[in-house]
TIZA-184538 format. One record per residue (C-alpha): residue number from 1; residue in one letter; x, z, y. Coordinates in steps of 0.001 Angstrom, whole numbers, plus 524288, in hexadecimal, padded with zeros to 5 digits. Each point is the difference from the previous one (the first is absolute). Layout:
BEGIN
     i   aa      px      pz      py
   NUM    A       X       Z       Y
...
# end
This chain:
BEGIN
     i   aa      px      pz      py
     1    X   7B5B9   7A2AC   7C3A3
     2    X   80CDC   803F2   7FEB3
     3    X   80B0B   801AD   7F3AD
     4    X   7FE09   80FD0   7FFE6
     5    X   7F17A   7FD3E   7FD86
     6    X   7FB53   7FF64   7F21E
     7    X   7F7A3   7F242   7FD5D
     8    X   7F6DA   7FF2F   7F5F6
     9    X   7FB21   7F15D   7FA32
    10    X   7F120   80073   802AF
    11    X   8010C   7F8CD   7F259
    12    X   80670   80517   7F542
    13    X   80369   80CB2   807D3
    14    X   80C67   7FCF4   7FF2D
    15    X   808E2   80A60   8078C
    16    X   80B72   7FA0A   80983
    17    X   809F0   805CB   80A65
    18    X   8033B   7F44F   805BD
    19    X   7F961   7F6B8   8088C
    20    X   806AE   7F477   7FB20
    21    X   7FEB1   8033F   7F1D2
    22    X   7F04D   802DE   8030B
    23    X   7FE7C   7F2F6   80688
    24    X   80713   7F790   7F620
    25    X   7F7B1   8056D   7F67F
    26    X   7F2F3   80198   8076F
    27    X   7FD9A   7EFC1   7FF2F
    28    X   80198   7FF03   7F17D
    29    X   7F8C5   80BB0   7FD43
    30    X   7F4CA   7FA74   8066B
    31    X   7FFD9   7F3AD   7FA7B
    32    X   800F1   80540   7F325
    33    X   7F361   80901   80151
    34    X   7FA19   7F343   807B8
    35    X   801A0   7F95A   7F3AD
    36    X   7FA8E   80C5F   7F7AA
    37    X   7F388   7FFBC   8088A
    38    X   7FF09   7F263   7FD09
    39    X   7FF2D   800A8   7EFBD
    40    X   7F7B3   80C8A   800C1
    41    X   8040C   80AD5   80AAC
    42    X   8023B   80CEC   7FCFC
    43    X   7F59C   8053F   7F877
    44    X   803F0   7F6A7   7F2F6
    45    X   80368   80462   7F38C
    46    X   80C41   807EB   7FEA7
    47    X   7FE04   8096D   80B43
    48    X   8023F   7FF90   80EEC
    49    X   8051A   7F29F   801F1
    50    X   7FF0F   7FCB0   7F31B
    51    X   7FB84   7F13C   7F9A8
    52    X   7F71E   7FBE9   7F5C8
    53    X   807C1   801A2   7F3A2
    54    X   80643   809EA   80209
    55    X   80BA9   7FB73   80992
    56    X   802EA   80842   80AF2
    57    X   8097A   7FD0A   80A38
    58    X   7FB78   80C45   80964
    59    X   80232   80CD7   7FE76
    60    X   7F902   80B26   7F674
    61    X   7F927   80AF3   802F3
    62    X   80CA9   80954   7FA5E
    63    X   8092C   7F5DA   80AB1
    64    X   7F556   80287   80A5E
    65    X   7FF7B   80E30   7FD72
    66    X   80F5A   8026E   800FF
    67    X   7FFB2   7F7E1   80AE2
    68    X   7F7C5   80A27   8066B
    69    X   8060A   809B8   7FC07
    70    X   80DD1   7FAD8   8066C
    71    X   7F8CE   7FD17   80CFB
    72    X   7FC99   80E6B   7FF2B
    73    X   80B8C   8050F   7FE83
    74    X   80619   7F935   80BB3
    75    X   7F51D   80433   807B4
    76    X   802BD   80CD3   7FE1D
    77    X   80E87   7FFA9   7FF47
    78    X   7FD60   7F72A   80E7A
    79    X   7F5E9   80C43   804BA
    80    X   80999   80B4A   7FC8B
    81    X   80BAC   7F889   806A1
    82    X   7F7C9   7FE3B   80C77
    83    X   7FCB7   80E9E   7FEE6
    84    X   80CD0   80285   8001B
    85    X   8045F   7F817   80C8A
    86    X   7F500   80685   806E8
    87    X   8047B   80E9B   7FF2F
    88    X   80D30   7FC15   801C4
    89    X   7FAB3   7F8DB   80CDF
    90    X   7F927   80DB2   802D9
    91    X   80C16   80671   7FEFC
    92    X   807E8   7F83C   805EE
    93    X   7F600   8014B   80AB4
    94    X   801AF   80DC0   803FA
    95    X   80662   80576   80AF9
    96    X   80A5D   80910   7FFEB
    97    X   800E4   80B86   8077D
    98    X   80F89   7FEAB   803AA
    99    X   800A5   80E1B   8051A
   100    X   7F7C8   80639   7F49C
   101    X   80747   7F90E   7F765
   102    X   80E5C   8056D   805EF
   103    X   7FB9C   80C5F   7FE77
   104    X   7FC0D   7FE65   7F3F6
   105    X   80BE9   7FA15   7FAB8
   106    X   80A81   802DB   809C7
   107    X   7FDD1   80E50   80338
   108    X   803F3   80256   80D21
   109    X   80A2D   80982   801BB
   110    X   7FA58   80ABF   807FD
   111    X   80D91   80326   8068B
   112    X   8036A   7F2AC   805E9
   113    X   7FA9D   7FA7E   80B92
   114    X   803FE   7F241   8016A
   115    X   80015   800C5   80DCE
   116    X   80756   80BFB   80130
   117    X   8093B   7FE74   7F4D9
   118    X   80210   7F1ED   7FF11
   119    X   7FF00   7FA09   80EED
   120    X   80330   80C35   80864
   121    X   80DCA   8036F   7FA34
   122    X   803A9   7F249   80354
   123    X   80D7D   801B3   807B6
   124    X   802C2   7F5FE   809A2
   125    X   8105D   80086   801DE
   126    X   8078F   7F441   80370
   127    X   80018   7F921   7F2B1
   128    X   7F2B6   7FE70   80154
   129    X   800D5   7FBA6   80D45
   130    X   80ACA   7F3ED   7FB6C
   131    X   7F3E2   7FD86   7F6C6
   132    X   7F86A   7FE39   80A33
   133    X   809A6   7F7A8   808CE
   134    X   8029D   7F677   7F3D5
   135    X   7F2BA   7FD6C   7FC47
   136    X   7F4BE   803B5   80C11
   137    X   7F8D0   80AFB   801BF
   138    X   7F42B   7FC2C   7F52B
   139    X   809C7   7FC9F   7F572
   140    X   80878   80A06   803F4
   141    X   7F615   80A0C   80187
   142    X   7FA04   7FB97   7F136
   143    X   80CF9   7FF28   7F89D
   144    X   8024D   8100A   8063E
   145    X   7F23F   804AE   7FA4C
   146    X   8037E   7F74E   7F373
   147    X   80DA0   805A4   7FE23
   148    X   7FA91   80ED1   80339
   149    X   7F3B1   7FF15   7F56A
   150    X   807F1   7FA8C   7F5F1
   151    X   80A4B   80B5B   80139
   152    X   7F5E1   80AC8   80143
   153    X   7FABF   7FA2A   7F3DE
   154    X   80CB6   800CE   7F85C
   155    X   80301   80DA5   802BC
   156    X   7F2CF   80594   7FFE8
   157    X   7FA42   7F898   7F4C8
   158    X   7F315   7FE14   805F6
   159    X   7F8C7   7F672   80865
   160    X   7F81F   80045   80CE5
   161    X   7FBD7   7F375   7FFC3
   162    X   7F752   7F608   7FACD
   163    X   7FC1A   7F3D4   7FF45
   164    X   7F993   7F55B   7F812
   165    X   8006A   7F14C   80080
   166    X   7EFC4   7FFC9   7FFC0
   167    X   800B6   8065E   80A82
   168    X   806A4   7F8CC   80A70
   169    X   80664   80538   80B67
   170    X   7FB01   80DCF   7FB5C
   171    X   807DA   80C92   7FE8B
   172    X   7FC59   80E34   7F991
   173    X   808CD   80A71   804AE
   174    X   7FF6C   80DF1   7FAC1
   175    X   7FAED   80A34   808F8
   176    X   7F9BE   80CCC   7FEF3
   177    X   80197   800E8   7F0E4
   178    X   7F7AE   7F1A7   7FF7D
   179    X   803A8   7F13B   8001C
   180    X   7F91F   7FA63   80BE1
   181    X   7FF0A   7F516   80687
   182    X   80B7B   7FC32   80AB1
   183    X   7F869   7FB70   80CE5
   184    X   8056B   7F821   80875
   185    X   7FF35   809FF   80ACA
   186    X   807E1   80AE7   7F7C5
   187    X   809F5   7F55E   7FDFB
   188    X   80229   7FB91   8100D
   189    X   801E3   80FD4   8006E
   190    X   80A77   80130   7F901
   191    X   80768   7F27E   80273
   192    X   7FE44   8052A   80E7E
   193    X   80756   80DE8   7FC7B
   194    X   80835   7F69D   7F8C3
   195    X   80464   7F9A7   80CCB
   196    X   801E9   80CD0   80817
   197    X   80A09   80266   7F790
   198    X   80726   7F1F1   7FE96
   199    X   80018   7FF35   80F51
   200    X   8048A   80E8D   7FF3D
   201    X   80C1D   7FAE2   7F716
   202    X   80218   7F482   80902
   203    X   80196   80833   80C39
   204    X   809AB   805BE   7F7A2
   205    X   806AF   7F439   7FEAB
   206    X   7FE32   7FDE1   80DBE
   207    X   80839   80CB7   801E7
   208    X   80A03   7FCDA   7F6A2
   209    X   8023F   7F4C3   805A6
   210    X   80067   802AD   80DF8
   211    X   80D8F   7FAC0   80337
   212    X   7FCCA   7F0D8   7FB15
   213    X   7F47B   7FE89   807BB
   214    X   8099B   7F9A1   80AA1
   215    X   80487   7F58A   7F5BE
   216    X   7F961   7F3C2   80031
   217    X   800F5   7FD57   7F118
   218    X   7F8D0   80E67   7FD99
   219    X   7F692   7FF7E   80AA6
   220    X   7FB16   7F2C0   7F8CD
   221    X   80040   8069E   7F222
   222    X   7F935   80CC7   80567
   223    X   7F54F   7F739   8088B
   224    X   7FC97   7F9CC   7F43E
   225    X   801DB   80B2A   7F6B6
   226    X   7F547   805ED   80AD8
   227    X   7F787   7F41E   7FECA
   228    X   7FE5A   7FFCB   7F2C2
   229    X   7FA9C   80E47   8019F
   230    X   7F708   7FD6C   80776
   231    X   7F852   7F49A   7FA4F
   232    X   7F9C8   7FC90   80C91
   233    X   7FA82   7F208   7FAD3
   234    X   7F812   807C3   7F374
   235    X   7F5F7   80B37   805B1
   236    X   800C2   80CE2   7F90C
   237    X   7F41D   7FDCF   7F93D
   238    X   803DC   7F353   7F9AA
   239    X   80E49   805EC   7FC9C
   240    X   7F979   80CFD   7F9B3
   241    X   7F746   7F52A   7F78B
   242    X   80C3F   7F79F   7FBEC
   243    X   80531   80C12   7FB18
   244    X   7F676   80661   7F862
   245    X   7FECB   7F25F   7F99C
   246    X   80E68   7FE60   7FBC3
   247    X   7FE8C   80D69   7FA48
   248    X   7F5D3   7FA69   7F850
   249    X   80503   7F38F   7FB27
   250    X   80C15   80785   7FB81
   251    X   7F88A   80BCF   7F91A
   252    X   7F45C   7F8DF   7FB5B
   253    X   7FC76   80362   7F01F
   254    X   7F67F   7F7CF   7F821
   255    X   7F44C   806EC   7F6EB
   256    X   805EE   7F8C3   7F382
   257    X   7FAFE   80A7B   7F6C5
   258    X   7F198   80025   8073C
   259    X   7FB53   7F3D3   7FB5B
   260    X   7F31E   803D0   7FF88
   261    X   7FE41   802CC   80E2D
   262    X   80026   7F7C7   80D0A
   263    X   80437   8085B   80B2F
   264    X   7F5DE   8009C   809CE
# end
């Protein structure tokens, strides 16, 4: 029994909300229609619970039928609200098609390829390469694709790219005039053309600096400048996973307007 359940007195019919109000009450209620029993029950004079001479301490028929009536009405107010909670359960139930529903309501633009026009025209010069040297190859590698898709965005006005907070770790890329889904595969593609052309830029830098390789203090800066592009302790696999995830984390949207659905 708890305090959201309505408690009727098996007595007097009495309606209560509370437990504690429904137990307090409960003992003298019984001992009163203990004592009614006792001088005549309830089929005396004066109606249901009614004694001889006309004295009734119980309740009439008009108290017992409004009684009813009020245990009626918060069955059915209690019946409609649970019919409620189940269709909204229902609902809230279904699985959304994330692709049907992006082209649905984000209509793919059927002239940009998010490979083509937002990871291919990537140019690798030597800023990004001091990106790279400062922070590693993943971080550096992430902050290039994040600083390229954001200014694509600006001047083009449109987006390649999605993703949801639902869906973890998952990304839908335009392609071929539809929003599909990124696979890992497609991604380790392009982070591999990617690194043809940052090791391209650094054998420019090799080139350009060609007379410091015989200084100690450069040789040390360009061996580690060299280590860091080459992420020998992370496999490619691994690094190619790290990076697809940051992209996610950072471009991640949340249905707030689908609050009916539960993306499946």
């Amino acid at each position: 029994m708890t305090t959201k359940h309505i408690i009727n007195c098996p007595c007097c019919y009495k309606i209560f909300k509370k437990k504690g109000c429904y137990e307090k009450h409960i003992l003298r209620c019984e001992r009163t229609e203990r004592e009614l029993c006792g001088l005549g029950g309830l089929g005396g004079v004066g109606g249901v619970g009614g004694l001889g001479g006309g004295h009734n301490n119980g309740p009439s028929n008009r108290q017992l039928y409004e009684m009813i009536q009020t245990i009626t009405e918060k069955y059915n107010q209690v019946q409609s609200e649970l019919e409620s909670l189940k269709r909204q359960i229902n609902v809230k139930n279904k699985k959304l098609d994330v692709i049907s529903w992006l082209n649905e309501n984000s209509e793919p633009d059927k002239n940009l390829d998010f490979i083509e026009e937002m990871f291919q025209s990537i140019c690798i010069d030597q800023c990004q390469l001091d990106i790279i040297f400062e922070k590693g190859l993943i971080d550096g590698m992430f902050e290039i694709i994040k600083n390229h898709f954001q200014m694509k965005q600006e001047q083009t006005q449109k987006t390649g790219m999605k993703c949801f907070q639902q869906k973890k770790n998952t990304i839908y890329v335009c392609r071929d005039g539809t929003w599909q889904m990124l696979a890992l595969d497609d991604f380790s593609k392009m982070i591999d053309e990617l690194n043809v052309k940052i090791f391209a830029a650094f054998n420019q830098y090799r080139l350009t600096n060609t007379d410091k390789l015989d200084q100690d203090e450069f040789q040390t800066t360009f061996t580690n400048n060299l280590n860091k592009l080459l992420c020998s302790n992370i496999s490619f696999d691994q690094r190619c996973i790290r990076i697809k995830n940051k992209l996610f984390v950072e471009f991640n949207e949340c249905f707030k307007t689908i609050v009916e659905y539960q993306i499946g």
